[in-house]
C-alpha positions in Angstrom: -43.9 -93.1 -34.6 -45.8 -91.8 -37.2 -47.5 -89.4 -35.4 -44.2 -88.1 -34.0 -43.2 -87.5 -37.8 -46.1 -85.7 -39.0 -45.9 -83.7 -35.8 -42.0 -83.0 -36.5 -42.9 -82.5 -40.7 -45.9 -79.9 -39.6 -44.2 -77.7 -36.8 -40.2 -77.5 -38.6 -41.8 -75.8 -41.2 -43.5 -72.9 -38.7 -40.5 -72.6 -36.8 -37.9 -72.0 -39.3 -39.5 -69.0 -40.8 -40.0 -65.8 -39.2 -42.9 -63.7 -39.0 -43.8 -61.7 -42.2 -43.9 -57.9 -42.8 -47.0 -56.9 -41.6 -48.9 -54.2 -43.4 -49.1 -51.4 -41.3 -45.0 -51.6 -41.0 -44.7 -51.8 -44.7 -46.8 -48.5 -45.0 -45.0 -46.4 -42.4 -41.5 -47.3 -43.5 -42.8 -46.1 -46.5 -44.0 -43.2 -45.5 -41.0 -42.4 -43.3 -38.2 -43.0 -46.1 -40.7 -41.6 -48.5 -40.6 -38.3 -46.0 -37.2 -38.7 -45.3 -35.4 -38.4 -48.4 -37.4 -35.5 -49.4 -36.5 -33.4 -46.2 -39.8 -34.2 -44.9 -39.2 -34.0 -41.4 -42.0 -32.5 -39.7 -44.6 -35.2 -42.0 -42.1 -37.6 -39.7 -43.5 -35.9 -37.0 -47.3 -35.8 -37.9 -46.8 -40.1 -38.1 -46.1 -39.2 -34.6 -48.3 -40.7 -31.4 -49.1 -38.2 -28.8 -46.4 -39.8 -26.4 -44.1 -40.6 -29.3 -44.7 -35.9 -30.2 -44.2 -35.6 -26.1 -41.1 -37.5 -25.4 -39.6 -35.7 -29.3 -40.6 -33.0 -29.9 -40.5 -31.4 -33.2 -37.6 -29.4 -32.8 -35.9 -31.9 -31.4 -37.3 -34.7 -34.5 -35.6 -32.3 -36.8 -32.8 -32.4 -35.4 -32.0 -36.2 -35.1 -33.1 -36.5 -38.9 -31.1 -33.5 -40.5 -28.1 -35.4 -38.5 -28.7 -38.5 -39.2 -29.0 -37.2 -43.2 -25.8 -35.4 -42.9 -23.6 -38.5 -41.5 -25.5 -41.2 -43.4 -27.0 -40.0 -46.3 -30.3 -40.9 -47.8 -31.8 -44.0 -47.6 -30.9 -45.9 -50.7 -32.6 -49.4 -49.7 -34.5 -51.1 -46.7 -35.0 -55.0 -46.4 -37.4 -55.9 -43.4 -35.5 -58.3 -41.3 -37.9 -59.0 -37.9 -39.9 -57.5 -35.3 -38.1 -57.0 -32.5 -39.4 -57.6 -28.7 -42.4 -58.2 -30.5 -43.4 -54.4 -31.5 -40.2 -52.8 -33.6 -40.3 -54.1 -37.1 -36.5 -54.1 -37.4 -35.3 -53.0 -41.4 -31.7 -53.1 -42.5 -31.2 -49.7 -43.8 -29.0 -49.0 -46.7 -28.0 -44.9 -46.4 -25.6 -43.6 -49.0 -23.1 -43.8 -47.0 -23.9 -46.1 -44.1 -25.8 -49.4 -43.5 -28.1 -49.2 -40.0 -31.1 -50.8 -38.3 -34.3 -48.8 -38.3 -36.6 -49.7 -35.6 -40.5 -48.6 -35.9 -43.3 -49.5 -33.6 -46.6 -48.0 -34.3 -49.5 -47.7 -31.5 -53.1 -49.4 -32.4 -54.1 -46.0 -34.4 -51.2 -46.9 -36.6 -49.1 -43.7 -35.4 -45.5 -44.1 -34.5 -44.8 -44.6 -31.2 -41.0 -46.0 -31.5 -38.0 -45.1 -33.8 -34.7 -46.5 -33.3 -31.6 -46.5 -35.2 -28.7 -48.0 -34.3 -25.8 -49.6 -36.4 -26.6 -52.5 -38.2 -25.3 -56.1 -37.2 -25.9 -59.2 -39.1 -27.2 -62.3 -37.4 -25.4 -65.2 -39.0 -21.5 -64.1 -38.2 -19.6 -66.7 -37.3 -18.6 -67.1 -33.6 -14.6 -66.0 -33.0 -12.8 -68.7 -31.2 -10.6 -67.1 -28.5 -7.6 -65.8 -30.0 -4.3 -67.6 -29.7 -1.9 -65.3 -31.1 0.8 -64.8 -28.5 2.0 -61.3 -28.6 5.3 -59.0 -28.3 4.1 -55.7 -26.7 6.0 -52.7 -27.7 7.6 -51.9 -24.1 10.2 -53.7 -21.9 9.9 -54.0 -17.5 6.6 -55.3 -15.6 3.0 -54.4 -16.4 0.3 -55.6 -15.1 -2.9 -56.8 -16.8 -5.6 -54.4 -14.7 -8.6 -55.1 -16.8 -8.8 -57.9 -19.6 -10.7 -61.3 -20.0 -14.0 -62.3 -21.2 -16.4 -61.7 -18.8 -17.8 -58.3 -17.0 -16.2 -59.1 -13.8 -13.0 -59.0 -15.6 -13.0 -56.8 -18.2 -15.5 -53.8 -18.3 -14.8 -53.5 -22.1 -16.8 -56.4 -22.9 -20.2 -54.2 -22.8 -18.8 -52.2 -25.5 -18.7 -54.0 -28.9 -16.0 -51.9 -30.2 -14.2 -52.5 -26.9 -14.8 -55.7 -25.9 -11.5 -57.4 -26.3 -9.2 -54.1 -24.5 -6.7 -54.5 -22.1 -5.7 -51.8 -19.5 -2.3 -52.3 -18.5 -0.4 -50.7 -15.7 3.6 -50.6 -15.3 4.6 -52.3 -12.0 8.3 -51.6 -11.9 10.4 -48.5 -11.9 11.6 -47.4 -15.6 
């Protein structure tokens, strides 16, 4: 028993932390907000990998920043959160104007070789319980629930966040 306790004691301590910042992330998420902010967007592009300057080019890296600057603003904050699939060190990105994730991966050279952004969700929400609310819908005669449940098979919507609880509905009688 009391080896199952120091075993318990040892191991809860490893598993409820997750793994640190690692050095190379920390200095080019620097370097890229540090770039960023000041319109540097072609230094983005020399943090590049060879693949990473191949897959996005130049032209096409200036473009994705100068729109991402003009929708979200600069970066005002970053807070490292994970590394994701092991290789993207995830940071939750505070713009002026909007909050996302910023994925980086970086190649053994320590040259970018992944950039991600995508809207920011946090972790720890609380799981909705199915809705209960009965409804009075806003038209009279027989409709007919075409797509609407929780699963794929029933309800197409539920691969789109922002969609997932639609309904298409289809009238069934004559008006």
């Amino acid at each position: 028993m009391k080896k199952l306790s120091l075993f318990v004691f040892v191991l809860v301590p490893f598993l409820s932390f997750s793994q640190p910042e690692k050095e190379i992330s920390k200095k080019l998420s620097n370097e890229f907000e540090r770039h960023y902010n000041a319109d540097g967007y072609e230094l983005i592009f020399g943090l590049f990998s060879d693949e990473m300057k191949k897959a996005l080019p130049v032209e096409q890296t200036i473009d994705f920043l100068r729109g991402l600057k003009s929708q979200a603003g600069k970066i005002m904050s970053r807070e490292f959160i994970k590394y994701e699939n092991s290789t993207y060190a995830s940071y939750k990105t505070k713009f002026e104007r909007a909050t996302f994730a910023v994925n980086i991966s970086h190649d053994k050279d320590a040259r970018i070789n992944g950039l991600f952004v995508k809207p920011f969700k946090e972790e720890n929400l609380p799981k909705l319980e199915r809705n209960q609310t009965k409804l009075i819908l806003p038209f009279k005669g027989e409709w007919t629930v075409v797509w609407g449940g929780d699963t794929k098979e029933l309800n197409y919507h539920v691969e789109n966040e922002a969609r997932k609880n639609a309904i298409d509905l289809v009238v069934t009688d004559s008006f």
